[in-house]
PDB file with one MODEL, atoms N, CA, C and O in Angstrom:
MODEL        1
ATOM      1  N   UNK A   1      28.680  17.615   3.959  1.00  0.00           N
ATOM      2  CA  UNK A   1      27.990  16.339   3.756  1.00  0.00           C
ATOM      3  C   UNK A   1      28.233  15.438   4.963  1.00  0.00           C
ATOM      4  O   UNK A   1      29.391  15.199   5.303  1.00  0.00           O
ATOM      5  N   UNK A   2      27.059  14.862   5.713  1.00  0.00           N
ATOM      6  CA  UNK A   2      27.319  14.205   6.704  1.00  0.00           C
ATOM      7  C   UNK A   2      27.033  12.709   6.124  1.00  0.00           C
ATOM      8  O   UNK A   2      25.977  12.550   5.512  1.00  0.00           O
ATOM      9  N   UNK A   3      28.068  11.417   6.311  1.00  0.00           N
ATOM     10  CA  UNK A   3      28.270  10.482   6.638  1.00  0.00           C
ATOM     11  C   UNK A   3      27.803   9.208   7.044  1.00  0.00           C
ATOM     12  O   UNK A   3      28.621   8.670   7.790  1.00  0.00           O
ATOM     13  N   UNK A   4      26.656   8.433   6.802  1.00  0.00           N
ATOM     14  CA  UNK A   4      26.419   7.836   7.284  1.00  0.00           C
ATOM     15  C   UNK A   4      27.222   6.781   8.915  1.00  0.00           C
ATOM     16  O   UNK A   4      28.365   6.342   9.041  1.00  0.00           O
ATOM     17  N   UNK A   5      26.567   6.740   9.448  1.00  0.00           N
ATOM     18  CA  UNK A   5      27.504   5.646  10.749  1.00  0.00           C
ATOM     19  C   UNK A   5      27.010   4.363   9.859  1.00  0.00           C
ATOM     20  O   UNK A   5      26.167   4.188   8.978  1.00  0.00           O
ATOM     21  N   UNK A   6      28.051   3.492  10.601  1.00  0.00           N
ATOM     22  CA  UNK A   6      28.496   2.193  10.499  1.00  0.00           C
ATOM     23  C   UNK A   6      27.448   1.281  10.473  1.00  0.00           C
ATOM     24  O   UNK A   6      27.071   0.486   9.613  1.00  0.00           O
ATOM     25  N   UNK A   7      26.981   1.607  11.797  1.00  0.00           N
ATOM     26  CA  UNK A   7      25.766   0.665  12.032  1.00  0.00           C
ATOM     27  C   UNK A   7      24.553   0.467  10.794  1.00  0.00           C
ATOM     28  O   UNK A   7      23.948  -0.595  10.648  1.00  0.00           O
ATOM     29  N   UNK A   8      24.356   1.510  10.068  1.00  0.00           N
ATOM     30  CA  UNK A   8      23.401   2.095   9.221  1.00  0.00           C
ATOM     31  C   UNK A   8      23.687   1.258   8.404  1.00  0.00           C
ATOM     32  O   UNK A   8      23.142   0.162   8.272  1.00  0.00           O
ATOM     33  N   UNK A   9      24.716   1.771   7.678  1.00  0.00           N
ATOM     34  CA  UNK A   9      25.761   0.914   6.461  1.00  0.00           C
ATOM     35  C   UNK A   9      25.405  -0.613   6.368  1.00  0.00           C
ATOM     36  O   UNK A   9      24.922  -1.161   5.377  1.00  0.00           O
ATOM     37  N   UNK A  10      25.771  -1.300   7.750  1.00  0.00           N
ATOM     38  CA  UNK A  10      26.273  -2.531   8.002  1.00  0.00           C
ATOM     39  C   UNK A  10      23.859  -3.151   7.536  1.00  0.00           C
ATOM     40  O   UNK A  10      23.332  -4.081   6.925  1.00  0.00           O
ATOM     41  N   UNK A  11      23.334  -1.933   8.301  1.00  0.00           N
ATOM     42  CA  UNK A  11      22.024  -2.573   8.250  1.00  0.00           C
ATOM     43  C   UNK A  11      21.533  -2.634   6.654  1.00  0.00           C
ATOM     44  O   UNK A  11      20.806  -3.528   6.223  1.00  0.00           O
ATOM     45  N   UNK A  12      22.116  -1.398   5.754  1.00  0.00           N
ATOM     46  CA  UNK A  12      21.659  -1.572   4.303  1.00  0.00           C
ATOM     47  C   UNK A  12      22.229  -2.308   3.558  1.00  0.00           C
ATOM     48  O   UNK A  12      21.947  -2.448   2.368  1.00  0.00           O
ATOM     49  N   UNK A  13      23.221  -2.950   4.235  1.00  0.00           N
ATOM     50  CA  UNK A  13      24.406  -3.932   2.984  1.00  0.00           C
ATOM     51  C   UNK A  13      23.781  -5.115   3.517  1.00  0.00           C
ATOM     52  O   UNK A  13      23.655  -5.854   2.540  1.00  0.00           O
ATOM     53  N   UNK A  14      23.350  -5.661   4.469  1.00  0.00           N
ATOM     54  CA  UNK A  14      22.587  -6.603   5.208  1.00  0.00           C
ATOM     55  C   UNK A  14      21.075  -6.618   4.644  1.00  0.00           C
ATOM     56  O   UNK A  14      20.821  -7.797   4.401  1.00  0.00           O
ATOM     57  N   UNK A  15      20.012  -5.840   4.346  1.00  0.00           N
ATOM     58  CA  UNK A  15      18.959  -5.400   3.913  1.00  0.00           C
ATOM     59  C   UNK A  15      18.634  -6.045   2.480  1.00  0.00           C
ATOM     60  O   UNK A  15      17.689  -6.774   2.178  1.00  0.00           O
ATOM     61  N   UNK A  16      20.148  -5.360   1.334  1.00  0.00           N
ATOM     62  CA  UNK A  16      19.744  -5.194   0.109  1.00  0.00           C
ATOM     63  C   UNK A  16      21.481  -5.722  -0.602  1.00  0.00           C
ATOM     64  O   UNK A  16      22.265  -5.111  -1.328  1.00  0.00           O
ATOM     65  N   UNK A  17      21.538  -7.008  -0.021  1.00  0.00           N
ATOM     66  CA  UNK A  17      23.063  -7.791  -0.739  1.00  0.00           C
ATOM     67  C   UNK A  17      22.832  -7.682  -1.767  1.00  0.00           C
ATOM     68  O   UNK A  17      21.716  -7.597  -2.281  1.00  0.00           O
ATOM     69  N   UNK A  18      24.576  -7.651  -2.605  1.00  0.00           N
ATOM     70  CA  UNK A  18      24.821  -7.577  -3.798  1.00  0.00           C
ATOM     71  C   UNK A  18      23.904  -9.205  -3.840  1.00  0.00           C
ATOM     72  O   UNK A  18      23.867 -10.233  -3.164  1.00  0.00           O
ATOM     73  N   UNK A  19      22.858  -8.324  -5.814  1.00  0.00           N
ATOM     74  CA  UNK A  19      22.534  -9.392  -6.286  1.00  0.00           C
ATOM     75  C   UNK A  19      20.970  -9.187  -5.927  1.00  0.00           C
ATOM     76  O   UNK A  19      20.127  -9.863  -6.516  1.00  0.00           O
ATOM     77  N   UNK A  20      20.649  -8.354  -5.066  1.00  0.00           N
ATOM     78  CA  UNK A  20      18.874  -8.356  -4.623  1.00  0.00           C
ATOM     79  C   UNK A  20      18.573  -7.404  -5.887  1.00  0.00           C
ATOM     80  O   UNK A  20      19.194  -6.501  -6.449  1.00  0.00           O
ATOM     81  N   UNK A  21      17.272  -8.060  -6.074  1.00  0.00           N
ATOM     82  CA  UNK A  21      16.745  -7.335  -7.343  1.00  0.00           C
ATOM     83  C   UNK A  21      15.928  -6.691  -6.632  1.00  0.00           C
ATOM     84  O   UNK A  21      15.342  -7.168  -5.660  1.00  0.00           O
ATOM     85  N   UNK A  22      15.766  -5.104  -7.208  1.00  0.00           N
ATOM     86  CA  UNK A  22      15.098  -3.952  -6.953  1.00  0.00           C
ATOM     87  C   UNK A  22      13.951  -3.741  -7.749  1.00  0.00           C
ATOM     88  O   UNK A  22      14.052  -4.387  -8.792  1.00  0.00           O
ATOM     89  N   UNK A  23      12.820  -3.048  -7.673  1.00  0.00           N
ATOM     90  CA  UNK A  23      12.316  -2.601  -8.433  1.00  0.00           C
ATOM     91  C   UNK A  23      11.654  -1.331  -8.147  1.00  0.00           C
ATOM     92  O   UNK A  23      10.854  -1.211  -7.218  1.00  0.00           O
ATOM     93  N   UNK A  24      12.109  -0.005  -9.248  1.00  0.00           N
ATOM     94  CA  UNK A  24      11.819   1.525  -8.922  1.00  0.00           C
ATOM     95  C   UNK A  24      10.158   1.568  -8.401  1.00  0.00           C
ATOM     96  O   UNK A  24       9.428   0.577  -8.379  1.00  0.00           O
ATOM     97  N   UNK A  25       9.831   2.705  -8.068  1.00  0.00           N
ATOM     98  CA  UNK A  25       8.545   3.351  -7.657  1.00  0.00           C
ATOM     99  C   UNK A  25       8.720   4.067  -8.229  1.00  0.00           C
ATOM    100  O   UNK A  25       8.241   4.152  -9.360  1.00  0.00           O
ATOM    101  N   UNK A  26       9.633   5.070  -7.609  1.00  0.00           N
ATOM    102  CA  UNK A  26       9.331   6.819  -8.524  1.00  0.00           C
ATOM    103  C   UNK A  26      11.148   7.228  -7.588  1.00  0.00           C
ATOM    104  O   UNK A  26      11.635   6.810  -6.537  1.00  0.00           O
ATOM    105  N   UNK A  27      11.561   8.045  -8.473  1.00  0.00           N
ATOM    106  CA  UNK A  27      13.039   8.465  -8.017  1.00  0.00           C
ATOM    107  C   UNK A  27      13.154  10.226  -8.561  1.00  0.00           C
ATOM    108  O   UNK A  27      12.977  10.790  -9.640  1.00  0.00           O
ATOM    109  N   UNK A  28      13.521  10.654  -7.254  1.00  0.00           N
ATOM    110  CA  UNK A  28      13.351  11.959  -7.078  1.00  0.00           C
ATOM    111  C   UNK A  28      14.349  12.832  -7.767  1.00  0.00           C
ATOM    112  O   UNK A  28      15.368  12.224  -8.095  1.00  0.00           O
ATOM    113  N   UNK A  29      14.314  14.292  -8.114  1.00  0.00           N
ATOM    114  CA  UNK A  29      15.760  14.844  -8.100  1.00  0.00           C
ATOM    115  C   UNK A  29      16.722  14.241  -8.902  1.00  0.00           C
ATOM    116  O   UNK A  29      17.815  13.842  -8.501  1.00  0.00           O
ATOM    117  N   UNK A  30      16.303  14.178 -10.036  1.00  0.00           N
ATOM    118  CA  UNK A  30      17.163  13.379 -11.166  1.00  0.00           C
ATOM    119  C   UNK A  30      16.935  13.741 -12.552  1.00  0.00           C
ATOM    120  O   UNK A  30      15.789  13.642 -12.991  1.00  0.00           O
ATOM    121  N   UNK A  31      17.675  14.062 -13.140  1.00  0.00           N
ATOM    122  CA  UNK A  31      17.830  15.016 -14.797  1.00  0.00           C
ATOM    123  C   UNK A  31      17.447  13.939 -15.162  1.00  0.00           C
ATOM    124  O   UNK A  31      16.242  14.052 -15.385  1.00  0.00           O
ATOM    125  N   UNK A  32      17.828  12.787 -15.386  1.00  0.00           N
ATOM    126  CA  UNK A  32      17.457  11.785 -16.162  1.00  0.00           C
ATOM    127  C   UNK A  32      17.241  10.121 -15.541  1.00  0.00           C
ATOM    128  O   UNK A  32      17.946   9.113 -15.591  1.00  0.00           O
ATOM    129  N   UNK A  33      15.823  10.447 -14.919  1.00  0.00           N
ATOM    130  CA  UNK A  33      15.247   9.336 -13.933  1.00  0.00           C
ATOM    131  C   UNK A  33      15.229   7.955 -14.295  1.00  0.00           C
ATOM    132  O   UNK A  33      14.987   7.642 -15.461  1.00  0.00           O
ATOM    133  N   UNK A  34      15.390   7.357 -13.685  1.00  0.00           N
ATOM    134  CA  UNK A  34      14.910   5.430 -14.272  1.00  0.00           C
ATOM    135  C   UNK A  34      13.303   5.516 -14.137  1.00  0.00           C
ATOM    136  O   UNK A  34      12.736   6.028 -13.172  1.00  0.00           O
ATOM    137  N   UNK A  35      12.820   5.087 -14.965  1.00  0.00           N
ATOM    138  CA  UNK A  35      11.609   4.918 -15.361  1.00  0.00           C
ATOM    139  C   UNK A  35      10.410   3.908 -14.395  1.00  0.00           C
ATOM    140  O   UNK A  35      10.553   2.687 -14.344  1.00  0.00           O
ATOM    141  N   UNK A  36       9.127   4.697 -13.592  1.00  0.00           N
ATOM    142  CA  UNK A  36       9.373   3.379 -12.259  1.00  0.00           C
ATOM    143  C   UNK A  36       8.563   2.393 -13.036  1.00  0.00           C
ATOM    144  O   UNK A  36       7.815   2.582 -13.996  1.00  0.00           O
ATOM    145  N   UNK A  37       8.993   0.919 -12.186  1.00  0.00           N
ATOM    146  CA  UNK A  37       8.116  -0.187 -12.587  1.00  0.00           C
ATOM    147  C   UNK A  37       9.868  -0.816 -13.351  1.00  0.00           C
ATOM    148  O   UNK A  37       9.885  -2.024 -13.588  1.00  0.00           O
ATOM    149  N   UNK A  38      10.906  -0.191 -13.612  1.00  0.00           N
ATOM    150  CA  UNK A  38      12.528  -0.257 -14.357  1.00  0.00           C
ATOM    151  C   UNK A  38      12.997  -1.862 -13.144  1.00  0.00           C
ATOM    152  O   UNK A  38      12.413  -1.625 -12.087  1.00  0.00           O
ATOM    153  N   UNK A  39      13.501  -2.752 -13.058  1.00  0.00           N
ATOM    154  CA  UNK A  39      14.094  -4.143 -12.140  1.00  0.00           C
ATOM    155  C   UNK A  39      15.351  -3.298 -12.397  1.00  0.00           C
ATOM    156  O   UNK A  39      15.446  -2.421 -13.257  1.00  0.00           O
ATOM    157  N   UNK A  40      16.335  -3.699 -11.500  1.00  0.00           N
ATOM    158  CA  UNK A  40      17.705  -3.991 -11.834  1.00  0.00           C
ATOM    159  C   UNK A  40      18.184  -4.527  -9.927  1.00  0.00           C
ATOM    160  O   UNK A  40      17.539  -4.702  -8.893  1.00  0.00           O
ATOM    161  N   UNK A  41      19.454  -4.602 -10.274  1.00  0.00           N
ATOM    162  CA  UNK A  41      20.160  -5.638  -9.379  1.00  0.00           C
ATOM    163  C   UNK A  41      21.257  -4.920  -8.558  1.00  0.00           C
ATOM    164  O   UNK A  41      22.065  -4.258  -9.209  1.00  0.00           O
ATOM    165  N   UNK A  42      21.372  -4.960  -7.404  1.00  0.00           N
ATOM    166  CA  UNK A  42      22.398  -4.211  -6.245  1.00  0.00           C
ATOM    167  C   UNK A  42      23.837  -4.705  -6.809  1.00  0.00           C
ATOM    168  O   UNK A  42      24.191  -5.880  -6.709  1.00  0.00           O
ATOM    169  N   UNK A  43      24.391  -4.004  -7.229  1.00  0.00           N
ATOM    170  CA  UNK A  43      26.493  -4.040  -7.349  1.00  0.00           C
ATOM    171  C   UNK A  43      26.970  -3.932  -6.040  1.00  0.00           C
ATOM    172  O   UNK A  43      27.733  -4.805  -5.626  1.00  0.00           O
ATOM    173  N   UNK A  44      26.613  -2.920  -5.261  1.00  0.00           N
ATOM    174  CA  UNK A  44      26.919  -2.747  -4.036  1.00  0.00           C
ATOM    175  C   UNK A  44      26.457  -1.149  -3.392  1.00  0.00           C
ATOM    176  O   UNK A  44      25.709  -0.307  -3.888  1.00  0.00           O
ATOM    177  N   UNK A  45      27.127  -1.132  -2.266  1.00  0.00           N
ATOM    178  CA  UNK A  45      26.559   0.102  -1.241  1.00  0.00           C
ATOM    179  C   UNK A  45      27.588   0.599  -1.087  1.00  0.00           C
ATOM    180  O   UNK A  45      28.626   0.048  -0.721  1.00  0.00           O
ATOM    181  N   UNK A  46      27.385   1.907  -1.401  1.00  0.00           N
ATOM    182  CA  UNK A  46      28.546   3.061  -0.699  1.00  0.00           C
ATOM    183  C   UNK A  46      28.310   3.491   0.682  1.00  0.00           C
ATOM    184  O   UNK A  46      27.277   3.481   1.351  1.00  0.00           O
ATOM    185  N   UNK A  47      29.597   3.902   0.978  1.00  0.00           N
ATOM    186  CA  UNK A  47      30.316   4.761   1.947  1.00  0.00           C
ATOM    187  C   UNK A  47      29.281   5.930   2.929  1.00  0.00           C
ATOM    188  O   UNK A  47      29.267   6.330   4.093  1.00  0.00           O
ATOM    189  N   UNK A  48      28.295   6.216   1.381  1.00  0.00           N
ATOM    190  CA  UNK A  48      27.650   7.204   1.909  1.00  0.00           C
ATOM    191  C   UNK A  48      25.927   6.392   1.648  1.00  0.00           C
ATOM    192  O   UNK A  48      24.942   7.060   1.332  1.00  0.00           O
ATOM    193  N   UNK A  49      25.904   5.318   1.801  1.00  0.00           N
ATOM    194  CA  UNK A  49      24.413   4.702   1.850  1.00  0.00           C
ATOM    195  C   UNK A  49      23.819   4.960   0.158  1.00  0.00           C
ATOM    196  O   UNK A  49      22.639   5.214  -0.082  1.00  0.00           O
ATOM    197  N   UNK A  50      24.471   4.884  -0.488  1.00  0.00           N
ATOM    198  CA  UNK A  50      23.531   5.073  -1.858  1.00  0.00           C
ATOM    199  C   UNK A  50      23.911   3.603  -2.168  1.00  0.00           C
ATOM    200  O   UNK A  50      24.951   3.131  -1.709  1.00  0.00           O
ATOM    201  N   UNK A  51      23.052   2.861  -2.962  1.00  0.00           N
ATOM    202  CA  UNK A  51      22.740   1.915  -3.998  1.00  0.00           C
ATOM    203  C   UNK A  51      22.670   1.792  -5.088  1.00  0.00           C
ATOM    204  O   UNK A  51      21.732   2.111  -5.820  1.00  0.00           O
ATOM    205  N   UNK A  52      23.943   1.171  -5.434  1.00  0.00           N
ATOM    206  CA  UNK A  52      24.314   1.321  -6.706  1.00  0.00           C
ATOM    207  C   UNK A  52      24.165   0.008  -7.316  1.00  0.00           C
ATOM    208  O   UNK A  52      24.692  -1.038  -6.937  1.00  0.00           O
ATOM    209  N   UNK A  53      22.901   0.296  -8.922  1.00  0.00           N
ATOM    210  CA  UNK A  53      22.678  -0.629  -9.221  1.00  0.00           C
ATOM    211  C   UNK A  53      23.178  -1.219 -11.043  1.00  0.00           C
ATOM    212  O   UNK A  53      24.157  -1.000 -11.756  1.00  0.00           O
ATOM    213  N   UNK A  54      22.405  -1.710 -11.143  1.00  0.00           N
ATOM    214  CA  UNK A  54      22.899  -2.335 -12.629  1.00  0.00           C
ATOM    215  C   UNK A  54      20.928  -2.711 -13.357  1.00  0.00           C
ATOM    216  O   UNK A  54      20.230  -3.724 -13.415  1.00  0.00           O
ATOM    217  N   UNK A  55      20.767  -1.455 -13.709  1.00  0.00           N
ATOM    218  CA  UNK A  55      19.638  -1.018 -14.080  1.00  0.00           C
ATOM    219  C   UNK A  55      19.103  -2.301 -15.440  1.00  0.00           C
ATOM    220  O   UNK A  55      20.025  -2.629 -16.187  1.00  0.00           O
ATOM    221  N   UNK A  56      17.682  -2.978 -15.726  1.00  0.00           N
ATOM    222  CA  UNK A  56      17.551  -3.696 -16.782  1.00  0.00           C
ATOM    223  C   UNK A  56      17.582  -2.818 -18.535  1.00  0.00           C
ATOM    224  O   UNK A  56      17.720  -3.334 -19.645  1.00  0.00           O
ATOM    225  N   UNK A  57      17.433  -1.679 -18.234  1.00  0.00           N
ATOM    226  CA  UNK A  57      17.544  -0.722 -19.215  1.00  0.00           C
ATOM    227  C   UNK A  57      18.938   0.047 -19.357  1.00  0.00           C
ATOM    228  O   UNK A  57      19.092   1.148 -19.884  1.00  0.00           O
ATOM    229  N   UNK A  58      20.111  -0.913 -18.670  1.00  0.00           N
ATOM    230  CA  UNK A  58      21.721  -0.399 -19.079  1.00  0.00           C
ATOM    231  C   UNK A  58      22.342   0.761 -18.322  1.00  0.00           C
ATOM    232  O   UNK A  58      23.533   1.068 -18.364  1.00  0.00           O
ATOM    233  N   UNK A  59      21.219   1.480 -17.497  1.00  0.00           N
ATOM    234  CA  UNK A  59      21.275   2.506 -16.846  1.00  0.00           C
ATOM    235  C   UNK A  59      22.372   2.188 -14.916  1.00  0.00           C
ATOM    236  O   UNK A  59      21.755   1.506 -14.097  1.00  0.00           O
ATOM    237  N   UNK A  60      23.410   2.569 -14.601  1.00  0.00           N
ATOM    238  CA  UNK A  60      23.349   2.365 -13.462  1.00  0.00           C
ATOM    239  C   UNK A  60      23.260   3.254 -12.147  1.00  0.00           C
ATOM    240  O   UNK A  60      23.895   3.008 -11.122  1.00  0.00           O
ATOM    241  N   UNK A  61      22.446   4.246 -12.304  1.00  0.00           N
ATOM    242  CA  UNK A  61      21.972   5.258 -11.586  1.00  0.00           C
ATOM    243  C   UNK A  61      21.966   4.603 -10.112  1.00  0.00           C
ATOM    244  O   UNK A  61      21.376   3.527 -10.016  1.00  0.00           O
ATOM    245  N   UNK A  62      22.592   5.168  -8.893  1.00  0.00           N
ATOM    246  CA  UNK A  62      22.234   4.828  -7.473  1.00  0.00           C
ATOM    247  C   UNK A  62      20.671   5.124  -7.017  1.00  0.00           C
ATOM    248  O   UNK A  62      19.896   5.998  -7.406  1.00  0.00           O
ATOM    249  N   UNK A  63      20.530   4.237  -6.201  1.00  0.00           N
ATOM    250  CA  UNK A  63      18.996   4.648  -5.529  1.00  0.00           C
ATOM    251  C   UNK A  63      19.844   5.655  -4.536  1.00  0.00           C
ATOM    252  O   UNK A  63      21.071   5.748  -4.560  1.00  0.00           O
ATOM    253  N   UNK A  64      19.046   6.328  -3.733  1.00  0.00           N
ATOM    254  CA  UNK A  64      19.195   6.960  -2.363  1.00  0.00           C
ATOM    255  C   UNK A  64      18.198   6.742  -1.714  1.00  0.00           C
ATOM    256  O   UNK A  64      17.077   7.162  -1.997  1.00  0.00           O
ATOM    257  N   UNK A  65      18.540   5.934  -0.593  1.00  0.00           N
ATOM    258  CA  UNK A  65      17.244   5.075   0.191  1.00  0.00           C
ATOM    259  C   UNK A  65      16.223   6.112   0.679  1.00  0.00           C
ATOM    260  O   UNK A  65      15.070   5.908   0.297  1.00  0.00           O
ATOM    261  N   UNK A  66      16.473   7.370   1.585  1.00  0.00           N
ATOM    262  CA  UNK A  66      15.636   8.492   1.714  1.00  0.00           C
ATOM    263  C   UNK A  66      15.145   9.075   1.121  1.00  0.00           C
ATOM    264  O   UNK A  66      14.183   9.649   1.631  1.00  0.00           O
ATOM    265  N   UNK A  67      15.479   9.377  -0.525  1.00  0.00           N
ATOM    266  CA  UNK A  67      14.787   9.937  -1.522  1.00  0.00           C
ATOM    267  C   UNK A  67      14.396   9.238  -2.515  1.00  0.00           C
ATOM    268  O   UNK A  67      13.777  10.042  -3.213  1.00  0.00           O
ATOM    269  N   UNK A  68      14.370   8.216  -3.024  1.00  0.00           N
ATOM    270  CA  UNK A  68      13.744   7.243  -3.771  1.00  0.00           C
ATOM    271  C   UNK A  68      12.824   6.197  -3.320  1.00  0.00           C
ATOM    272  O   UNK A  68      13.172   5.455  -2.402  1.00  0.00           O
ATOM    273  N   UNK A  69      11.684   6.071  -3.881  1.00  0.00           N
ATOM    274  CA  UNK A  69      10.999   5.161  -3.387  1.00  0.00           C
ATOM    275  C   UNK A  69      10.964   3.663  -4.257  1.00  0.00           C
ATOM    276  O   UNK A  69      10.492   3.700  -5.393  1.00  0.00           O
ATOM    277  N   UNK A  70      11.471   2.341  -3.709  1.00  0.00           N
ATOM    278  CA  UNK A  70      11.279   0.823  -4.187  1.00  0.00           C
ATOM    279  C   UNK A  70      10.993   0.152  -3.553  1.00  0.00           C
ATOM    280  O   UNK A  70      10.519   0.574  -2.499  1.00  0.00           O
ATOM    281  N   UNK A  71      11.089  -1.416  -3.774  1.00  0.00           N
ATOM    282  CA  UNK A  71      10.791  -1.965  -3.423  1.00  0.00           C
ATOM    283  C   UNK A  71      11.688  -3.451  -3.945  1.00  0.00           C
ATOM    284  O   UNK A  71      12.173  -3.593  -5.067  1.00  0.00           O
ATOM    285  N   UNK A  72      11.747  -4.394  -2.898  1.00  0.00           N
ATOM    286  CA  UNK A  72      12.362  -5.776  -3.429  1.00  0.00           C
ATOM    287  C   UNK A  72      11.835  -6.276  -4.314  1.00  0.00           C
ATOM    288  O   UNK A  72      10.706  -5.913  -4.647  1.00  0.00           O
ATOM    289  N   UNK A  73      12.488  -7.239  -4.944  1.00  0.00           N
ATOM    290  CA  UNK A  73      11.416  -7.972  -5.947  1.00  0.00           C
ATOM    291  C   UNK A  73      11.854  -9.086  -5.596  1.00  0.00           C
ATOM    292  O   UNK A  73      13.040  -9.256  -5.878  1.00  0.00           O
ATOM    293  N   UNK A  74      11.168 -10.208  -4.905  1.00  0.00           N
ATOM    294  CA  UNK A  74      10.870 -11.810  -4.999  1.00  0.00           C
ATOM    295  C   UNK A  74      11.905 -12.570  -5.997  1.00  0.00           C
ATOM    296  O   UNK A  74      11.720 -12.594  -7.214  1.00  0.00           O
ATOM    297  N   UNK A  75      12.928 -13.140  -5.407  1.00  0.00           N
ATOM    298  CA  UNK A  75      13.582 -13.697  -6.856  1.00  0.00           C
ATOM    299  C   UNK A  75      12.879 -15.546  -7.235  1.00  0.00           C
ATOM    300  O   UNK A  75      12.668 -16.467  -6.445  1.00  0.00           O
ATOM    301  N   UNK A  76      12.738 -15.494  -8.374  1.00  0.00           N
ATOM    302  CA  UNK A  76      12.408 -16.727  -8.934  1.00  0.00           C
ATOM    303  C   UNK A  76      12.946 -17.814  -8.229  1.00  0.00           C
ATOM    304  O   UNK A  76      14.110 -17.872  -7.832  1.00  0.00           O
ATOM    305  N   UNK A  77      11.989 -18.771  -8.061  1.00  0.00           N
ATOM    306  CA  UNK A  77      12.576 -20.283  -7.318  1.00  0.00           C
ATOM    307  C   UNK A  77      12.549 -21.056  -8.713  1.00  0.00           C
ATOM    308  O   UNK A  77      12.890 -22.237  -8.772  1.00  0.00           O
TER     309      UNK A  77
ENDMDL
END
């Protein structure tokens, strides 16, 4: 398993801060997928670039930015 570098890291924790609300497209390679069109909210970023969230359906499944497809969601003013 190769590692993300630093720089990468530093650009997705910068990208998608704890607290940015997500919202699925479609998520690949998964026994038991989040459902797309599913919100939930960034906890934080691993070591190895996955996104780990806090799903609105209780679920906290990581995104994997290369194999999942989302998108931000606009937070309420």
């Amino acid at each position: 398993m190769k590692f993300p570098n630093k720089a990468y890291l530093e650009n997705l924790r910068k990208q998608y801060p704890v607290g940015t609300k997500i919202q699925l497209i479609s998520m690949r390679n998964e026994k038991y997928p989040i459902l797309p069109g599913t919100i939930g909210e960034v906890t934080h970023i691993d070591d190895l670039g996955s996104i780990h969230m806090k799903w609105q359906n209780g679920s906290s499944l990581a995104l994997i930015p290369e194999v999942d497809s989302f998108k931000v969601v606009a937070a309420e003013k």
